[in-house]
C-alpha positions as a Markdown table, in Angstrom:
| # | Residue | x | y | z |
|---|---|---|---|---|
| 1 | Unk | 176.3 | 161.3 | 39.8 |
| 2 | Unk | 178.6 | 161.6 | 42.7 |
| 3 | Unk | 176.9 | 160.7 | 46.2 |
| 4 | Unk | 178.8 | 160.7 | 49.5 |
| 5 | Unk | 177.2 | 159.3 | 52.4 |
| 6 | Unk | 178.2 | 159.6 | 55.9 |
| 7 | Unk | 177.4 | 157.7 | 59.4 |
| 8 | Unk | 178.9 | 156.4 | 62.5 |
| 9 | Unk | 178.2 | 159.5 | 64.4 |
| 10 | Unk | 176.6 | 159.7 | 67.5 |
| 11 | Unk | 177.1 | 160.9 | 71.3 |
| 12 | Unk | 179.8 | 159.2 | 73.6 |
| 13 | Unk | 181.9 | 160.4 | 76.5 |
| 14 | Unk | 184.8 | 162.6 | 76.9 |
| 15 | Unk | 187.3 | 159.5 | 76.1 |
| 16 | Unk | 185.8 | 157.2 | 74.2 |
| 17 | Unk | 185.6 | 156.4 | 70.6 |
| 18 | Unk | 183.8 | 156.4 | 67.4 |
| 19 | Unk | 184.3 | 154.9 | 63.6 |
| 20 | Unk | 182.8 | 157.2 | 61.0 |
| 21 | Unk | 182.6 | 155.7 | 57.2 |
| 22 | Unk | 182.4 | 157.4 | 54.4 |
| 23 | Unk | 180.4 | 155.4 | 51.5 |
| 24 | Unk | 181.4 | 157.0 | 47.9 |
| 25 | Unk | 179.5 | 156.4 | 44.8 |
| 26 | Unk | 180.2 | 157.8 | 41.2 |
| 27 | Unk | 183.5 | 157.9 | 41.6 |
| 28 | Unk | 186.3 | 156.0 | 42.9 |
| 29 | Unk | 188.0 | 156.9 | 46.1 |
| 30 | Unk | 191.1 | 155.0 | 45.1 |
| 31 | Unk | 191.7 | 157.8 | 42.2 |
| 32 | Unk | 191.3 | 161.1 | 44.7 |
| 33 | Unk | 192.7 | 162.2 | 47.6 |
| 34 | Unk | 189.9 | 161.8 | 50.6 |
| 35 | Unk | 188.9 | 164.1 | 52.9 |
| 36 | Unk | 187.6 | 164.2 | 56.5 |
| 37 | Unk | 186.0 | 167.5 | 57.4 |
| 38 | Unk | 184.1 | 168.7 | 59.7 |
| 39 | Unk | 182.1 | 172.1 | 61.2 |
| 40 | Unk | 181.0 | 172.9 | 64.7 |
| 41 | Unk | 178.2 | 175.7 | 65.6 |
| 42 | Unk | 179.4 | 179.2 | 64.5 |
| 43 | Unk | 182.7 | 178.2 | 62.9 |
| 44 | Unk | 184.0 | 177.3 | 59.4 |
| 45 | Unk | 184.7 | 174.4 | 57.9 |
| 46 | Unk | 188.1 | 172.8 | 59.0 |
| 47 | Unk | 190.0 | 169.8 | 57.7 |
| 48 | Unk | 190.2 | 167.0 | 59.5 |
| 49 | Unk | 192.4 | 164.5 | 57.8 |
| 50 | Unk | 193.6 | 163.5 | 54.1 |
| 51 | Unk | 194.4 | 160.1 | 52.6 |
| 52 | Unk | 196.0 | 161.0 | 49.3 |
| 53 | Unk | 195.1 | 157.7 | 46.6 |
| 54 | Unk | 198.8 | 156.4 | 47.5 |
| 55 | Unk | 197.7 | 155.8 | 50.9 |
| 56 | Unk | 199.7 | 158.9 | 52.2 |
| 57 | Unk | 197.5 | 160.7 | 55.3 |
| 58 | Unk | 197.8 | 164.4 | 57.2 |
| 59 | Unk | 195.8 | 165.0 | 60.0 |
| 60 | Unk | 195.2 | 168.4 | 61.3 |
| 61 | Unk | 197.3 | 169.2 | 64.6 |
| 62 | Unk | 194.8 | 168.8 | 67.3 |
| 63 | Unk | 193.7 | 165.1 | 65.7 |
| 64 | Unk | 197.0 | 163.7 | 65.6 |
| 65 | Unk | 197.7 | 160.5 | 67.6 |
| 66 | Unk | 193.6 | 160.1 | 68.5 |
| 67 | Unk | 192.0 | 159.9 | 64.4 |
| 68 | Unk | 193.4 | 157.4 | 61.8 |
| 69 | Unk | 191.9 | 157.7 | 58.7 |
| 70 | Unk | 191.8 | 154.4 | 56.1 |
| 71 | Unk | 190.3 | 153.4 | 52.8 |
| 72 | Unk | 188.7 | 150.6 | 51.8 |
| 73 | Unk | 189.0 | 150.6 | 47.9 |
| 74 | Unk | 186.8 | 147.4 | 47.2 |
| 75 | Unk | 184.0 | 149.2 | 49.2 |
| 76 | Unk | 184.8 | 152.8 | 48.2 |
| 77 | Unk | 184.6 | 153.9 | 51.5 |
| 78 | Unk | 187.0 | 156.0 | 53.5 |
| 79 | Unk | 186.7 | 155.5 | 57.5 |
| 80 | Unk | 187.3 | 157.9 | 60.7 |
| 81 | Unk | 188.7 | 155.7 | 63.0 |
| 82 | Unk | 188.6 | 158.6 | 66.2 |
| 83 | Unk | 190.1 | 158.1 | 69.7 |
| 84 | Unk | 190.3 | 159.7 | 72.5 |
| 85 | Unk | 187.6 | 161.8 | 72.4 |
| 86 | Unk | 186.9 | 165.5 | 73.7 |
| 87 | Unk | 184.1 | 167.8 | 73.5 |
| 88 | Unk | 185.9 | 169.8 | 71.1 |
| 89 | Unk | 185.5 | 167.3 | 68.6 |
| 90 | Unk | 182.0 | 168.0 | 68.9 |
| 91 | Unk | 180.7 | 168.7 | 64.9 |
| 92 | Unk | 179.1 | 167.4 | 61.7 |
| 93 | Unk | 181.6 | 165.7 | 60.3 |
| 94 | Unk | 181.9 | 165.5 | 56.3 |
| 95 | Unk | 183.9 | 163.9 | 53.7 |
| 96 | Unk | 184.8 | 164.7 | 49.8 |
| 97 | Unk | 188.0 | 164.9 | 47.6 |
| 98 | Unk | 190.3 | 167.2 | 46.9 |
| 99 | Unk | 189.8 | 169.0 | 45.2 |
| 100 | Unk | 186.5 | 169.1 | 46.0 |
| 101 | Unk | 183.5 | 167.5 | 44.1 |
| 102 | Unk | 180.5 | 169.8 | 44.5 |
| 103 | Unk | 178.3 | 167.1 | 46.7 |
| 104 | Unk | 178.1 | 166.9 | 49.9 |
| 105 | Unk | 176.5 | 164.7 | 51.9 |
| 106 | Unk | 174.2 | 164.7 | 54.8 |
| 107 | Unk | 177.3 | 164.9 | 57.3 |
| 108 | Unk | 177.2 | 162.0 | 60.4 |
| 109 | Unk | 176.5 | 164.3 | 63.9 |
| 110 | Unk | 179.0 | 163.5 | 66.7 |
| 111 | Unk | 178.7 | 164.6 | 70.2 |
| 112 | Unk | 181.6 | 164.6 | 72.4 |
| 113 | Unk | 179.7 | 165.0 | 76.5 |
| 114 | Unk | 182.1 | 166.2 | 79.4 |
């Protein structure tokens, strides 16, 4: 059974910083490409960032320079490594493959206060 489980989130300051991990089970993270998504109040799902299984990453525009996204392959977990904070970053953030296994996790809640 696939299982992704999320964490790291929580509520910091306009500027600061937060790790968010990524624990996978059921499959291993070193044969998918990884995924960071995440959704705010009242708008759709958006990609965050992509680490393809050759270590290759993409990062949506307004992330670039702040987030780094990383694996760990002997923990199967994928981090968020986020900098630089705003508020607009405020969301659930989620992660999966691509494509997309159909599990989600809970998501990890980050707050991003002005």
């Amino acid at each position: 059974q696939v299982q992704l489980v999320e964490s790291g989130g929580g509520l910091v300051l306009a500027g600061g910083s937060l790790r968010l991990s990524c624990v996978a089970s059921g499959f291993f993270i070193s044969s998918n490409t990884m995924v960071w998504y995440r959704q705010a109040p009242g708008k759709q799902r958006e990609l965050v960032a992509t680490v393809s299984r050759f270590g290759q990453s993409n990062y949506e525009d307004s992330v670039k320079g702040r987030f780094a996204i990383s694996r760990d392959t002997a923990k199967n977990t994928v981090y968020l490594q986020m900098n630089s904070l705003r508020p607009e970053d405020t969301a659930v953030y989620y992660c999966n493959a691509d494509p997309e296994f159909n599990y989600w996790g809970q998501g990890t809640q980050v707050t991003v206060s002005s």
